[in-house]
C-alpha positions as CSV (number, residue, x, y, z in Angstrom):
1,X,130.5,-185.8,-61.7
2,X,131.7,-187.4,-59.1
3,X,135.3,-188.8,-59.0
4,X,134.8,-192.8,-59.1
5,X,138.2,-193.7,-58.0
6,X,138.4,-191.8,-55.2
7,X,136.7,-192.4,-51.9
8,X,133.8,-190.6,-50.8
9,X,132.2,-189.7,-47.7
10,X,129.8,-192.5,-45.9
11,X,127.6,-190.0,-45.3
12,X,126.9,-189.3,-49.2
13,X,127.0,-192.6,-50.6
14,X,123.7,-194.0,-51.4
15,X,121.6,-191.7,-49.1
16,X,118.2,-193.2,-48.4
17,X,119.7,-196.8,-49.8
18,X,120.2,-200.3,-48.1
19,X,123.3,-201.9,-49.2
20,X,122.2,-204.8,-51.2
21,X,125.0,-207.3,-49.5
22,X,124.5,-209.7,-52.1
23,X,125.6,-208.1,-54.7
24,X,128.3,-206.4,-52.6
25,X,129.7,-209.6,-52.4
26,X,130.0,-210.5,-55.6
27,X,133.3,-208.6,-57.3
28,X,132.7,-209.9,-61.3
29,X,129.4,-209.9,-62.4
30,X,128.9,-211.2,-66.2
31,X,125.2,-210.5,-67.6
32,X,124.9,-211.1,-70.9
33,X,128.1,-209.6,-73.1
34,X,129.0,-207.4,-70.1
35,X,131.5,-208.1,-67.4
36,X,131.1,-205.7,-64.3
37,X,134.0,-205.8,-61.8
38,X,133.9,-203.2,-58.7
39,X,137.1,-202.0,-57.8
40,X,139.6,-199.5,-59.2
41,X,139.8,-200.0,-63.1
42,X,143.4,-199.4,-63.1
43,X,143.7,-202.8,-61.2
44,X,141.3,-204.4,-63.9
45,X,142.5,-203.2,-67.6
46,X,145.5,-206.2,-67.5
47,X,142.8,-208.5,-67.6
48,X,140.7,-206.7,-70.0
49,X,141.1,-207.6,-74.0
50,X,142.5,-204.7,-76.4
51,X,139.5,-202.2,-76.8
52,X,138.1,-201.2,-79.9
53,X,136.4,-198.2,-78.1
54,X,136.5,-196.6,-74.8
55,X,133.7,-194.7,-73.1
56,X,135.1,-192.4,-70.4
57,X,132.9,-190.8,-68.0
58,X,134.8,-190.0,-65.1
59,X,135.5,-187.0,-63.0
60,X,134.6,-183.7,-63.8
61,X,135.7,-181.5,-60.6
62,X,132.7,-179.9,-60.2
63,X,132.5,-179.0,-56.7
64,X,129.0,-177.9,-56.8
65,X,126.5,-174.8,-58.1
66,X,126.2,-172.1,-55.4
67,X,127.8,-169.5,-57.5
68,X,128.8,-172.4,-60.0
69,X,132.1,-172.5,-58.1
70,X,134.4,-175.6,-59.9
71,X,137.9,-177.1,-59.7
72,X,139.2,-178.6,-62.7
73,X,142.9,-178.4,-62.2
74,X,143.8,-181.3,-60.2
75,X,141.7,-183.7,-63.6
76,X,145.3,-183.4,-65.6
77,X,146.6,-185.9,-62.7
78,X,143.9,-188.0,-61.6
79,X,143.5,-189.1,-65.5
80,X,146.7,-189.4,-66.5
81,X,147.5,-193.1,-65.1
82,X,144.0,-194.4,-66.7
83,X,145.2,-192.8,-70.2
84,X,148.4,-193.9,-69.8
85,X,147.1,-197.6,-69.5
86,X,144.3,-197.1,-72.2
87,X,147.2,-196.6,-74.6
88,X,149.3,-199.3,-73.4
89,X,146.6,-201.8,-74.2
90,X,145.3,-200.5,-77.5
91,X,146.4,-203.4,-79.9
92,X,146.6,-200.5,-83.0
93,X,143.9,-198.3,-82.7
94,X,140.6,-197.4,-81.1
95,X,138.2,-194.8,-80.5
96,X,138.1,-192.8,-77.2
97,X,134.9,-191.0,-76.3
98,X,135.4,-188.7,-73.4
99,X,132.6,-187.2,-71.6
100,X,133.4,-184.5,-69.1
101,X,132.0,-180.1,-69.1
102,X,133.9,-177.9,-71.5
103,X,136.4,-177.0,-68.9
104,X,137.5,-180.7,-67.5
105,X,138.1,-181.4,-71.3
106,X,139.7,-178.7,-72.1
107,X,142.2,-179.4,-68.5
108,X,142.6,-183.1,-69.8
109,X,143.1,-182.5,-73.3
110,X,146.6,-182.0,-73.1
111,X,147.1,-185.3,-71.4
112,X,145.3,-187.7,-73.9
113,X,147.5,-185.8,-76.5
114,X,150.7,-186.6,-75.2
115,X,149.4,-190.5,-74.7
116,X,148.6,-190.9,-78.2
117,X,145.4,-189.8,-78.8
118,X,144.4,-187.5,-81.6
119,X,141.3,-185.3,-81.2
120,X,138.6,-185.7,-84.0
121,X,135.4,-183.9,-83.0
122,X,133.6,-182.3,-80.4
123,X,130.1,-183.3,-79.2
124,X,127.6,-181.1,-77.2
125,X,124.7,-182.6,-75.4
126,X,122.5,-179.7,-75.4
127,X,120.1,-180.8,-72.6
128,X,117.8,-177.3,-73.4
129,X,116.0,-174.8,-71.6
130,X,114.4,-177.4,-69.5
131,X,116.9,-178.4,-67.4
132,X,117.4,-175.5,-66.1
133,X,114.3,-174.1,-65.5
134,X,112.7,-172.4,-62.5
135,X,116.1,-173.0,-60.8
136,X,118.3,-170.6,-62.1
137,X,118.2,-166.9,-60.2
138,X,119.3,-165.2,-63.3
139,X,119.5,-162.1,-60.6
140,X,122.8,-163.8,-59.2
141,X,124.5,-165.6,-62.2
142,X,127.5,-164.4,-63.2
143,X,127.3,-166.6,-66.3
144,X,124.9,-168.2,-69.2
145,X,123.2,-170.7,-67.1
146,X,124.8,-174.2,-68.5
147,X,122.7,-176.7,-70.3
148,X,125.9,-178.9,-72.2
149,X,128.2,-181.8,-71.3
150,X,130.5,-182.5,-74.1
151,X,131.5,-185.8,-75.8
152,X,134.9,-185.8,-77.3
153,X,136.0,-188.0,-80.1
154,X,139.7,-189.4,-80.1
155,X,141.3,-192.1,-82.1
156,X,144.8,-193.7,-81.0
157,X,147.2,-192.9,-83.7
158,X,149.3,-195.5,-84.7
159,X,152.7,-195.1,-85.0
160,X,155.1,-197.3,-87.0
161,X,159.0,-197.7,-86.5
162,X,158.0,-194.4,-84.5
163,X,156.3,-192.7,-87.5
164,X,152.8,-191.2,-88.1
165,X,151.0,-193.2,-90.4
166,X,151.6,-190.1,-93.2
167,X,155.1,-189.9,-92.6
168,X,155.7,-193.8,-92.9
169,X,154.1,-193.3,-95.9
170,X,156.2,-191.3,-97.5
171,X,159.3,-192.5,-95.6
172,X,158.6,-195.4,-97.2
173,X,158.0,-194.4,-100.7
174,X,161.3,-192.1,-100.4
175,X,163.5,-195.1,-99.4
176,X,162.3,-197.3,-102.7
177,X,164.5,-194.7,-104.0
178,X,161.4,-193.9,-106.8
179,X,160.5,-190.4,-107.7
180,X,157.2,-188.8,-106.1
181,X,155.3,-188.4,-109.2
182,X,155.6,-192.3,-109.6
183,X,153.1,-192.8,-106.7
184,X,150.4,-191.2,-109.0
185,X,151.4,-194.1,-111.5
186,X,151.1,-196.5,-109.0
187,X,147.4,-195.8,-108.0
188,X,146.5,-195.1,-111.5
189,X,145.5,-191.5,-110.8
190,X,146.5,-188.1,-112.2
191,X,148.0,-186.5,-109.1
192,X,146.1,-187.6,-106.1
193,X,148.7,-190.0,-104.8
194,X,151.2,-187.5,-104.2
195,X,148.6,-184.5,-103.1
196,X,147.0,-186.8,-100.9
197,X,148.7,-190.1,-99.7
198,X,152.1,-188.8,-99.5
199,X,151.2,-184.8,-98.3
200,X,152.5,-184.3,-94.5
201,X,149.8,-181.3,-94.3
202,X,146.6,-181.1,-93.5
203,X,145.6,-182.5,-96.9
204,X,146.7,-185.6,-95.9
205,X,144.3,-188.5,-96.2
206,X,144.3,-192.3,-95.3
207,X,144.7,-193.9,-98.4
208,X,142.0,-196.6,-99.0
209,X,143.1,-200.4,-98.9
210,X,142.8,-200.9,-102.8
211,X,145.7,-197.5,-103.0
212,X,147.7,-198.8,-100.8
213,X,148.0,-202.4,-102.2
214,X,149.1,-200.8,-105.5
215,X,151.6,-198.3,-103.9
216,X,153.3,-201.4,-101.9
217,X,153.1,-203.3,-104.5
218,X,154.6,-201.1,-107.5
219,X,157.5,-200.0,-104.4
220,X,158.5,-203.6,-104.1
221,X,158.4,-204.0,-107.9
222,X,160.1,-201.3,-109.1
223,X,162.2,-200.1,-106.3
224,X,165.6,-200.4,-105.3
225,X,165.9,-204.0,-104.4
226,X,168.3,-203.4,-101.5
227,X,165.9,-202.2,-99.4
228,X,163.0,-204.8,-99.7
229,X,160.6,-205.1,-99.0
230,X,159.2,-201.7,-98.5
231,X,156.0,-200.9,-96.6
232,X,156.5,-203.9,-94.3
233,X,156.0,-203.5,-90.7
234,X,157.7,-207.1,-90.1
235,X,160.7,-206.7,-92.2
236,X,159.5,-210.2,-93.7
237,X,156.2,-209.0,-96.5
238,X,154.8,-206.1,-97.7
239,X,151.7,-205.0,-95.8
240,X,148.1,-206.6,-96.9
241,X,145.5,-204.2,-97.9
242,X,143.1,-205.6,-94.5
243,X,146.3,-205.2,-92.4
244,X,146.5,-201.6,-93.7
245,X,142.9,-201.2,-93.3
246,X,142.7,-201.9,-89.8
247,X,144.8,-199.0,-88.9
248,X,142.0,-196.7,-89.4
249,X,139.2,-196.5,-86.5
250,X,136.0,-197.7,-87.4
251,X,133.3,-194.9,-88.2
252,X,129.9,-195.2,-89.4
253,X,128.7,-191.8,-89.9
254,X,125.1,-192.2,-88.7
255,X,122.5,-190.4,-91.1
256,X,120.6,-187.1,-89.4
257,X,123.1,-186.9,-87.2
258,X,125.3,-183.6,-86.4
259,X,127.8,-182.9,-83.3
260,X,125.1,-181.2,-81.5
261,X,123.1,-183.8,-79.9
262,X,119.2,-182.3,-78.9
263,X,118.3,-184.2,-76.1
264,X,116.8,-184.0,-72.9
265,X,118.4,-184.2,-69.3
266,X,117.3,-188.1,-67.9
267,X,113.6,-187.6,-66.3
268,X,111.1,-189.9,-65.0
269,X,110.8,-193.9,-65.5
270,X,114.6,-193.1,-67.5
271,X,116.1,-191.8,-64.6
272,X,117.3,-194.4,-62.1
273,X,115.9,-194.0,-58.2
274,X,117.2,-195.1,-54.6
275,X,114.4,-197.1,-53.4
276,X,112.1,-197.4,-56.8
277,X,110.6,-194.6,-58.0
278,X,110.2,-192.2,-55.4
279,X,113.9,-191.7,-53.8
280,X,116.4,-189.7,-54.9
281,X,118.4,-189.9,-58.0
282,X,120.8,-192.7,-57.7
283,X,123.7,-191.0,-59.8
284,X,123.8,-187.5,-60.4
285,X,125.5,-188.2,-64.3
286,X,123.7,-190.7,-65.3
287,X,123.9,-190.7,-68.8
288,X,120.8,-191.5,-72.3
289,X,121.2,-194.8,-73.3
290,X,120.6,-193.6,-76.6
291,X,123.1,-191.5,-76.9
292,X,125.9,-194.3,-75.6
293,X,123.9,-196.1,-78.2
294,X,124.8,-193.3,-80.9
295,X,128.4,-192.9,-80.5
296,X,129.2,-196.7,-80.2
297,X,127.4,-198.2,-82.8
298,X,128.8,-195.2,-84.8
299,X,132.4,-196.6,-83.9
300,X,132.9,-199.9,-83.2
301,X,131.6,-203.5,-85.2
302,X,129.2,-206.4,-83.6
303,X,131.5,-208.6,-81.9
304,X,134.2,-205.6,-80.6
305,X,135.6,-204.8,-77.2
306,X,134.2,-201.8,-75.3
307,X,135.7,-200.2,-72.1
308,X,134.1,-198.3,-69.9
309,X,136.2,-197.9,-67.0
310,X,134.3,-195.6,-64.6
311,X,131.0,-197.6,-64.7
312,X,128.6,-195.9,-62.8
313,X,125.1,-197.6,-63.8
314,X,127.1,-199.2,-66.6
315,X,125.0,-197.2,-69.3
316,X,127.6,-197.4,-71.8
317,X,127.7,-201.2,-71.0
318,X,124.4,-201.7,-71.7
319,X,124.4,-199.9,-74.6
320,X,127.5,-202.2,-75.8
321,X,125.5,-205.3,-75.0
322,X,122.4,-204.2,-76.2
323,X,124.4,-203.9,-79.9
324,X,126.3,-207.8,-79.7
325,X,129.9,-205.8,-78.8
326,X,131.5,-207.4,-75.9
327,X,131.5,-205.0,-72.3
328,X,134.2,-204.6,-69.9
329,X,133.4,-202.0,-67.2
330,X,134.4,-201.0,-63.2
331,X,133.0,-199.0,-60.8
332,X,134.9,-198.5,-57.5
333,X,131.9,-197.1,-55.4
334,X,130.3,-200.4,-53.7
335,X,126.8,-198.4,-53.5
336,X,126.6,-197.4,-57.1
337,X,128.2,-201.1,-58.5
338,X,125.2,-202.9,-56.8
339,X,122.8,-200.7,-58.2
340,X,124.5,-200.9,-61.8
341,X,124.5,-204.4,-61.0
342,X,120.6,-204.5,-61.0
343,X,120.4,-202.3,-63.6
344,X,122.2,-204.4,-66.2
345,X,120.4,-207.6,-65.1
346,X,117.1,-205.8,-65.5
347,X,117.9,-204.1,-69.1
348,X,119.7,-207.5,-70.4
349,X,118.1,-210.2,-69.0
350,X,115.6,-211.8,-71.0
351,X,112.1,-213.4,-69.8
């Protein structure tokens, strides 16, 4: 994919395209629940409001496919200001879905780690046999031809007093000054509490609202009072079971649904053209609607923030609109933003 906040060559921007000035004037554009701004998102995201969920597609440093020659090591760099910023903004936590090949994630990885974000699953786009065929000389490939992209799943840990969540957990529980075993008392369970809730393993798991309500609240009770109150990120009152809550990203695990996603490359009416139906593909990575669909209904709540901060045709926008969240998304490129432009106001206007 192309990088879109870098400059690029007049002579390959919007080939076989008019510049539609009216729209190239305009530098916000709110349709619906989306707001469209052209310009570098990194001079945008102050203005933005905390994300639930973020939708990268950015660049990929592909150069190009004779001998499927690509560059993926200058990515680390190019990214790292936009993740830096993403975390800033995050209000606690959100979910980061990062599109890129196997190689551009696997270059980038590093950097979303050391910013906060914590990997959670890997997605392939298997676009099958089809997109690749009768265009691959097998005679001169020096590889499997490639038919993925991957979408990667990261949530922003939170941190308190500059703990992970499981080790504020048991921080906390140590500093009441109460034995471990006592947690299972607290939660009314035989040994969970302490094998789960307050493991620093990978058995760890996020205690639900309900457990955690009963392990501040029997800490506070039955702790040592010089220390009160215990599981308080305030210093003022214990924690409520919502506030607790709402340090876990939202998931709705979508029934039928694995990590390998079956779908075809963009073809046809879906595919968006220069000048209507018969020019050239407007964006080389245009993305399925349905699939932006997919991964933020699965994440976020009607009424949430989205990000997507290398806009493109806005895809992930319209998917955010099309499901009541709220849209905030940028696209440097003038050619592409007025033809994202269109595109929005022709999938979300109504009548």
């Amino acid at each position: 994919m192309r990088d879109s906040n870098r400059p690029v060559a007049a002579s390959t921007v919007g080939r076989g395209r008019r510049l539609n000035r009216e729209h190239l004037a305009e530098h916000r554009v709110k349709v619906g629940t989306a707001q469209l701004f052209r310009g570098d998102s990194l001079q945008h995201y102050p203005s933005w409001p905390a994300p639930a969920v973020i939708v990268s597609d950015g660049g990929y440093g592909i150069l190009g496919f004779d001998g499927d020659t690509s560059d993926h090591l200058d990515l680390p760099q190019w990214y790292e200001p936009h993740v830096a910023a993403w975390s800033a903004a995050i209000a606690d936590t959100a979910t980061l879905w990062f599109w890129n090949s196997e190689i551009g994630w696997a270059a980038v990885h590093p950097v979303l780690e050391r910013h906060g974000f914590r990997y959670v699953n890997c997605n392939i786009w298997d676009k099958g046999k089809g997109h690749i065929a009768g265009n691959v000389n097998t005679r001169k490939l020096r590889r499997f031809p490639v038919v993925t992209e991957v979408c990667v799943q990261y949530v922003k840990e939170v941190r308190i007093a500059g703990l992970r969540l499981k080790e504020w957990l048991k921080a906390e529980w140590l500093r009441c000054g109460l034995p471990l075993q006592a947690a299972n008392q607290a939660c009314g369970v035989k040994d969970a509490a302490v094998r789960k809730y307050l493991d620093q393993g990978h058995l760890w798991y996020f205690p639900p609202a309900e457990a955690f309500a009963q392990l501040a609240l029997y800490a506070n009770q039955h702790g040592s009072p010089d220390g009160r109150p215990y599981y308080s990120r305030d210093g003022k009152q214990p924690m409520s079971k919502e506030e607790w809550q709402r340090l876990r990203s939202v998931f709705h695990c979508p029934h039928g649904h694995t990590n390998v996603w079956p779908r075809s490359a963009l073809r046809g009416a879906e595919r968006i053209k220069l000048n209507g139906t018969d020019g050239p593909a407007a964006h080389l990575n245009q993305k399925p609607l349905d699939l932006m669909e997919l991964i933020i209904t699965a994440s976020s709540d009607p009424g949430d923030t989205v990000w997507e901060p290398f806009g493109g045709l806005f895809s992930a926008s319209i998917a955010a609109a099309r499901g009541q969240r709220n849209a905030y998304a940028a696209e440097i490129e003038p050619n592409y933003f007025a033809t994202g432009v269109e595109r929005v106001r022709r999938e979300l206007t109504v009548g």
